[in-house]
Each structure stands twice: as C-alpha cells, then as structure tokens.
C-alpha positions in Angstrom: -82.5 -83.3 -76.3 -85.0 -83.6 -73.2 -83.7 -86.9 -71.9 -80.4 -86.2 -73.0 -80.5 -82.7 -70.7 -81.8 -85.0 -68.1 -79.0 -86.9 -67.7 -76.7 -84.6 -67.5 -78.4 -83.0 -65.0 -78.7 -86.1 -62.8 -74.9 -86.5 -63.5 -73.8 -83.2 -61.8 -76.1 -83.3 -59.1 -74.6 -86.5 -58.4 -71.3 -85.7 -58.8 -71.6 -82.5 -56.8 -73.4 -84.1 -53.8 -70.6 -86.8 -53.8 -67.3 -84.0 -54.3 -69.4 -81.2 -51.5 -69.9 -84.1 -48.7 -66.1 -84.9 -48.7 -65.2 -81.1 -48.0 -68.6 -81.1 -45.7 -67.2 -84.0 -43.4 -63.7 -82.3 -43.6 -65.6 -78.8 -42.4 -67.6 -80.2 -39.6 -64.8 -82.1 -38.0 -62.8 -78.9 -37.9 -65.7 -76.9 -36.6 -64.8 -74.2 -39.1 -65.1 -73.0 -42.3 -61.7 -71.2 -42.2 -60.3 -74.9 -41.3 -56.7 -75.7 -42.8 -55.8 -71.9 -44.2 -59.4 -72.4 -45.9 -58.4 -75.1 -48.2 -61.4 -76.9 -47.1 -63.8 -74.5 -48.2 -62.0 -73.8 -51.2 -62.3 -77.3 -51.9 -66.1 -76.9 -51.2 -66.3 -74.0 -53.3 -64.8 -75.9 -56.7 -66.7 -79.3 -56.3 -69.4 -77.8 -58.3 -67.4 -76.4 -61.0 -65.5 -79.8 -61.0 -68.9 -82.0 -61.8 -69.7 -79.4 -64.5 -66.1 -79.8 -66.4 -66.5 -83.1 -66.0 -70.0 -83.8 -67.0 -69.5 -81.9 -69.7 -66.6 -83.8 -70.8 -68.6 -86.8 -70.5 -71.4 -86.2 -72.2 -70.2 -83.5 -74.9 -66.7 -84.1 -75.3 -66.1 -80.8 -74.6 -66.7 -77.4 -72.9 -68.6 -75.8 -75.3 -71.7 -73.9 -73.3 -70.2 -73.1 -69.9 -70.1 -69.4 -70.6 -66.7 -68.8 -71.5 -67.0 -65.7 -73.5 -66.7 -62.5 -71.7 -70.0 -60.8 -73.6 -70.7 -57.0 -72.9 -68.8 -55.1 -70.4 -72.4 -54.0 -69.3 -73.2 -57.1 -68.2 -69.6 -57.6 -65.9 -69.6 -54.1 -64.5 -73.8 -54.5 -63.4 -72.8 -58.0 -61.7 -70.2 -55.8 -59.5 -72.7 -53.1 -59.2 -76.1 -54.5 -58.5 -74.3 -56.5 -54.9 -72.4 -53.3 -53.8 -75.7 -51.5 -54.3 -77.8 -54.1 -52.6 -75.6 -54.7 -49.8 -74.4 -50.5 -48.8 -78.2 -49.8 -49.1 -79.4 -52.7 -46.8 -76.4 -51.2 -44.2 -77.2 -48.0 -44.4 -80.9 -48.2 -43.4 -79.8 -51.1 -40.3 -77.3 -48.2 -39.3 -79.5 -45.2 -39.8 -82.5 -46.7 -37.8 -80.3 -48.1 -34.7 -80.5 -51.9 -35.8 -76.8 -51.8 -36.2 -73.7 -49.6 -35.3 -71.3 -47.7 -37.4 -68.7 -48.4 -36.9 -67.2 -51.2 -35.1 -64.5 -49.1 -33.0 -62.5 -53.0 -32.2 -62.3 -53.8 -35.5 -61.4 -50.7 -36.7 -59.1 -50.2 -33.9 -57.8 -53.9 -33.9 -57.1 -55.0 -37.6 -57.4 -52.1 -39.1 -55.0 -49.6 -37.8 -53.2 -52.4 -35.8 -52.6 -53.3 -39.2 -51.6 -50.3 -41.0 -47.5 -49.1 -40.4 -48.4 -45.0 -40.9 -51.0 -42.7 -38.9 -54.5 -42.0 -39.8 -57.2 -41.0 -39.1 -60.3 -43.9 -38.5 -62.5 -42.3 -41.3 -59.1 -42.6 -43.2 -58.3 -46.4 -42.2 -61.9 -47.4 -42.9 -61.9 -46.1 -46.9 -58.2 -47.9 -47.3 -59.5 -50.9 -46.0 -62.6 -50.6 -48.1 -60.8 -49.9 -51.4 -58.4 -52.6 -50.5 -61.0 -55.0 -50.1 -62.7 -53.9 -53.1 -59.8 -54.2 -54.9 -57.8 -57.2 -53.9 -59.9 -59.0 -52.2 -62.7 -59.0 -54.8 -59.7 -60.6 -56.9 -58.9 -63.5 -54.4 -62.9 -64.4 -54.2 -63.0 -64.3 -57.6 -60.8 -67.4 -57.8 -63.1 -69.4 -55.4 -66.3 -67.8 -56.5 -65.4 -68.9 -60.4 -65.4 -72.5 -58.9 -68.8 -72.4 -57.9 -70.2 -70.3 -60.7 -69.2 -72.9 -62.8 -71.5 -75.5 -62.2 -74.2 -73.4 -60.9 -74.9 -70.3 -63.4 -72.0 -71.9 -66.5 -73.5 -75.5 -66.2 -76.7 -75.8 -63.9 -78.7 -72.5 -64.9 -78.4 -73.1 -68.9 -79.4 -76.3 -68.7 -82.5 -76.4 -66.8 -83.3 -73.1 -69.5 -83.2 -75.7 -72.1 -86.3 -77.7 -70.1 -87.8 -75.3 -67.9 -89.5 -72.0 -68.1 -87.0 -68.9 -66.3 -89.3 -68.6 -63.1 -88.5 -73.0 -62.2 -84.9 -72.3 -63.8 -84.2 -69.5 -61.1 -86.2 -71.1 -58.1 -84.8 -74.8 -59.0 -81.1 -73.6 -59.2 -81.8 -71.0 -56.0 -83.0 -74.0 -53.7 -80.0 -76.0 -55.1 -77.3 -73.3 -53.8 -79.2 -72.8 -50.7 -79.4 -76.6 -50.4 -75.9 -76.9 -50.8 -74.7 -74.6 -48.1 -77.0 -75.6 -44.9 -74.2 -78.9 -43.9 -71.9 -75.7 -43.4 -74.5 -73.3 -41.4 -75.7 -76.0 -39.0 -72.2 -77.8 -38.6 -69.9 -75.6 -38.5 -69.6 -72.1 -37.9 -71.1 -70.6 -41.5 -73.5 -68.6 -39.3 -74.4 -66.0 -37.2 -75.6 -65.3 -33.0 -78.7 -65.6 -34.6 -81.3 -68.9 -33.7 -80.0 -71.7 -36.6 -83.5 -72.5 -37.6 -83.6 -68.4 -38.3 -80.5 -67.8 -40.5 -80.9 -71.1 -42.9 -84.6 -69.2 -43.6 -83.1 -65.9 -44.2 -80.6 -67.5 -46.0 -82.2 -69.8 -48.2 -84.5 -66.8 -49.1 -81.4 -64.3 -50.1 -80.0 -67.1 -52.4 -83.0 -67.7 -54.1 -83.1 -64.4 -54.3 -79.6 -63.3 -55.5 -80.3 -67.0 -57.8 -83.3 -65.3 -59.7 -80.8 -62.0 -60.4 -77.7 -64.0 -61.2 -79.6 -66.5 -63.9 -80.8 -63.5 -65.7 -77.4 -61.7 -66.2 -76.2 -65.3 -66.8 -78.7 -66.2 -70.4 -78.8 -62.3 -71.2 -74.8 -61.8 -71.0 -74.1 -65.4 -71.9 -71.3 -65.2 -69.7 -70.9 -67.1 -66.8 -67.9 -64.5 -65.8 -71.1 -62.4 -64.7 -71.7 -65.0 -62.1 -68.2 -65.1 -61.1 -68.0 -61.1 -60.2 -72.0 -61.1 -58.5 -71.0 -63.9 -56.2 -67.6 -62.6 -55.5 -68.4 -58.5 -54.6 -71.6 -60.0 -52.9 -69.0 -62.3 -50.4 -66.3 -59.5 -50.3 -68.7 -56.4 -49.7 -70.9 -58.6 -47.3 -68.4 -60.2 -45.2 -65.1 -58.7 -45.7 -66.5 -54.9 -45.4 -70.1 -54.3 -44.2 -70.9 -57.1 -41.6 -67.6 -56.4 -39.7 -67.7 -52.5 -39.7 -71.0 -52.9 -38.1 -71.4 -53.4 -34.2 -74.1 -54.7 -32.2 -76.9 -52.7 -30.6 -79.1 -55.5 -29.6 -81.0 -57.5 -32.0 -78.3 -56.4 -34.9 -77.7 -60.4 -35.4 -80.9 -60.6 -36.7 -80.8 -57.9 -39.5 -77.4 -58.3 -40.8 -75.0 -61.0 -42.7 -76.3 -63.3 -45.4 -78.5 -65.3 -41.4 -80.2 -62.0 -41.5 -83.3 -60.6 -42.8 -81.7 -57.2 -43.9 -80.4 -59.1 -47.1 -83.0 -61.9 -47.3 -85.9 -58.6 -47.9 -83.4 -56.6 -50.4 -82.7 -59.8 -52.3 -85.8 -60.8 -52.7 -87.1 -56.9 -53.9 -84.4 -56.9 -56.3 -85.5 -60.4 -57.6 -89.1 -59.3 -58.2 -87.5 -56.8 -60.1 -85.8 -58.9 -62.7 -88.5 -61.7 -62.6 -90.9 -59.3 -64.2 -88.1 -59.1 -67.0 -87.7 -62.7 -67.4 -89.4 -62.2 -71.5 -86.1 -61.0 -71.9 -84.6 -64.4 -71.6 -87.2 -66.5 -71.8 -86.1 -67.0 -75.7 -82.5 -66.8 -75.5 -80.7 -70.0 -77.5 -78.5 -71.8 -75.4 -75.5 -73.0 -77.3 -75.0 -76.7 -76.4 -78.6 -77.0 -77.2 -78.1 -75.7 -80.9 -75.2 -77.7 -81.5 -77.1 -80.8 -80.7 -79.3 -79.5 -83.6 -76.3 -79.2 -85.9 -72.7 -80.7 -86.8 -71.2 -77.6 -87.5 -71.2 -75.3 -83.7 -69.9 -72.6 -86.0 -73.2 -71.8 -87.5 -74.8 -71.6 -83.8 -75.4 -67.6 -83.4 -74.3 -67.7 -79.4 -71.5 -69.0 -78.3 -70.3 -69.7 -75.1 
C-alpha cells in the first residue's frame, strides 16, 4: 500500500507541475492574473483537480476517496466560518490601531455606488456590497476553488495521511500550495506594494497555515466540499471585501492581503490551535486505503 501510495503521489505531482506551468507561462506573458477574462487562472486553478481525477482514474479505476460525500453540515458551515472569523478579526485590529484605513472612500465611492442605480447611504452601499459578495461571489469562487481543493485536500491531503503522521501531512501539503503559487507572485501581479521577497514569506506562512486547518476539517468531515467553501470565503472575504475596503495609511501594505503579516500571524495562531487536536485525526481510515484491503468497498465504514 506504501509503494503503491507513492506512486500515485509522484503521479500528481507530476502531472500538476506539468498542467500549472502551462497556465504559469500563459500568466506571466500577460503580466496578469486577471489575463483573458481570468480564464488563465481558472485554468491554473483546476490543473490540480485535473491530475487528481486523472491519477485516480489511473491507478484506481475510479473516484472512490476524493471526498465526495457532503458529511456533517457542521463541518461545511465551520469551513465558511473559521475564514470570515479569521480574516474580520485580523481587519479589525489593522483598522483600530491605524495600520490600515476604514474605509476606502474611492472604492466605495468608485465601484460601489458608481455601481449601484438607487441612493444610499456609504454605510448602506458597503453592507450590499458585502452581502453580495458573500453571497454570490462566494458561489463563483466556489467553482474555481473546487478545482484546486480537489487535488490538494480530495487527493493530496488523504494520501500523504495514509504514509505520514498529521503534523508532515499538513506541513508537506502547506509547502506544496505555497510552492505552487510563487510563479504567479513573482511574475505577475499576484502580490502586493509590498518588497517580493516579503509577501512570498508572509505568504508561504498563511498557507501552511490555513493548510494545517483545512487538512483537519478535510479527514474529520471526510469531505473535501469543506475545502472547497474554506478556500473560497477565505479568497472572497480577503480580496473581494476586506483588502479593498481598506486604504493606506503608510505601511498598510505590509499588514494586509494574503503578502501581509496581518494573516500570516492569525493563520498561523489558528493552526496551533487545531495542531494540538491532530489525535482527533491521527486515526481516521481513509477509504481508498481500506478498499485496497478488501474487494468489497461496501464494507469500508467511510466513504468518500
């Protein structure tokens, strides 16, 4: 089961690296992530979940133990939670000590109310466009988010459980992400005012961070629709709603966004936090594993 868990992994890291550098090249010669009415990053965004179906298909000959059933409503409504919590507490203390401004009157000014056909007040426009956002947007990211939460927490996290202990399963699939994102942050425009060298750190350290969080949900729940909604609400409420409400006041850049170290220390609390409940999944069965064991997947007690 060892060697065979091996290979598979070396498969979809393989196949990954291959399908990302295409949409990498494609990113970099535009300059931009939002290149092409974002079909480049979309592209990006699925290349893991791509290698995983078809890794899976080529090894199993199926996709059994991606994560495919919905598990406790608990376990979806935390992963929405646990990023809107993170994310309006990190902004409220960078607003309330002067790091950051609230809000940004041009943006609120400029496409929000340029946006809206009927009066109202700022406070007003700001909580429509928030529940908006909230709403639909979390929808849209969904669609992109599932892509990569396929391969990282429905393929990549189970796996390495199989082989690893929790702590190298969350740090070795955290490096991974992080890993996978840098082509974009030093090539393109993925990034902040901030020094490059400074936001892939603070980055790299809020991935591994938010990894740590998202592989626990992922083996408790056995779900990998958890992963879907954390990665989605924590793009949507990060850069669709908090970083752009917030103006600059001076070294702002280097607190906010996903290049600051606002997020990169929150993260990182939170994922203490869960690490010292990692017992709690330390011994959950993974179910490609026990169908290995058996040729009957029926009598495996989790499904995904």
């Amino acid at each position: 089961m060892r060697q065979m868990t091996k290979k598979k992994l070396a498969l979809f890291l393989v196949l990954t690296a291959a399908l990302s550098a295409v949409f990498h090249v494609l990113i970099a010669g535009a300059g931009s992530i939002r290149a092409n009415s974002g079909l480049y990053v979309a592209g990006l965004m699925w290349s893991p979940g791509v290698a995983a179906l078809v890794t899976q298909l080529t090894t199993e000959g199926n996709l059994r133990g991606l994560g495919w059933r919905w598990g406790k409503t608990r376990y979806q409504l935390l992963s929405v939670a646990l990023p809107l919590v993170i994310v309006s507490l990190t902004y409220a203390v960078i607003w309330l000590t002067g790091l950051g401004g609230f809000p940004d009157p041009a943006f609120v000014e400029e496409e929000i109310m340029g946006q809206l056909d009927f009066e109202v007040s700022q406070t007003q426009a700001i909580l429509i466009y928030a529940v908006v956002s909230a709403t639909y947007g979390l929808a849209a990211s969904s669609l992109t988010a599932l892509g990569e939460e396929i391969g990282w927490r429905g393929f990549l996290v189970p796996e390495l459980a199989r082989v690893s202990s929790f702590t190298r399963t969350a740090l070795i699939s955290g490096v991974i992400w992080a890993l996978y994102h840098v082509p974009a942050i030093l090539f393109a425009d993925y990034n902040s005012e901030a020094p490059l060298w400074y936001g892939v750190i603070c980055f790299t350290v809020m991935a591994v961070g938010a990894s740590v969080v998202m592989a626990w949900i992922r083996l408790k729940s056995g779900s990998v629709w958890t992963a879907m909604f954390f990665h989605a609400a924590h793009n949507v409420f990060i850069q669709m709603i908090f970083t752009p409400l917030t103006t600059d006041t001076g070294v702002t850049e280097y607190v906010i966004d996903e290049f600051g170290a606002g997020l990169a220390v929150a993260y990182a609390a939170v994922a203490f936090i869960f690490w010292r409940m990692r017992e709690h999944v330390e011994d959950v069965p993974q179910p490609v594993a026990l169908e290995r064991r058996s040729e009957s997947p029926a009598r495996s007690p989790v499904t995904g």
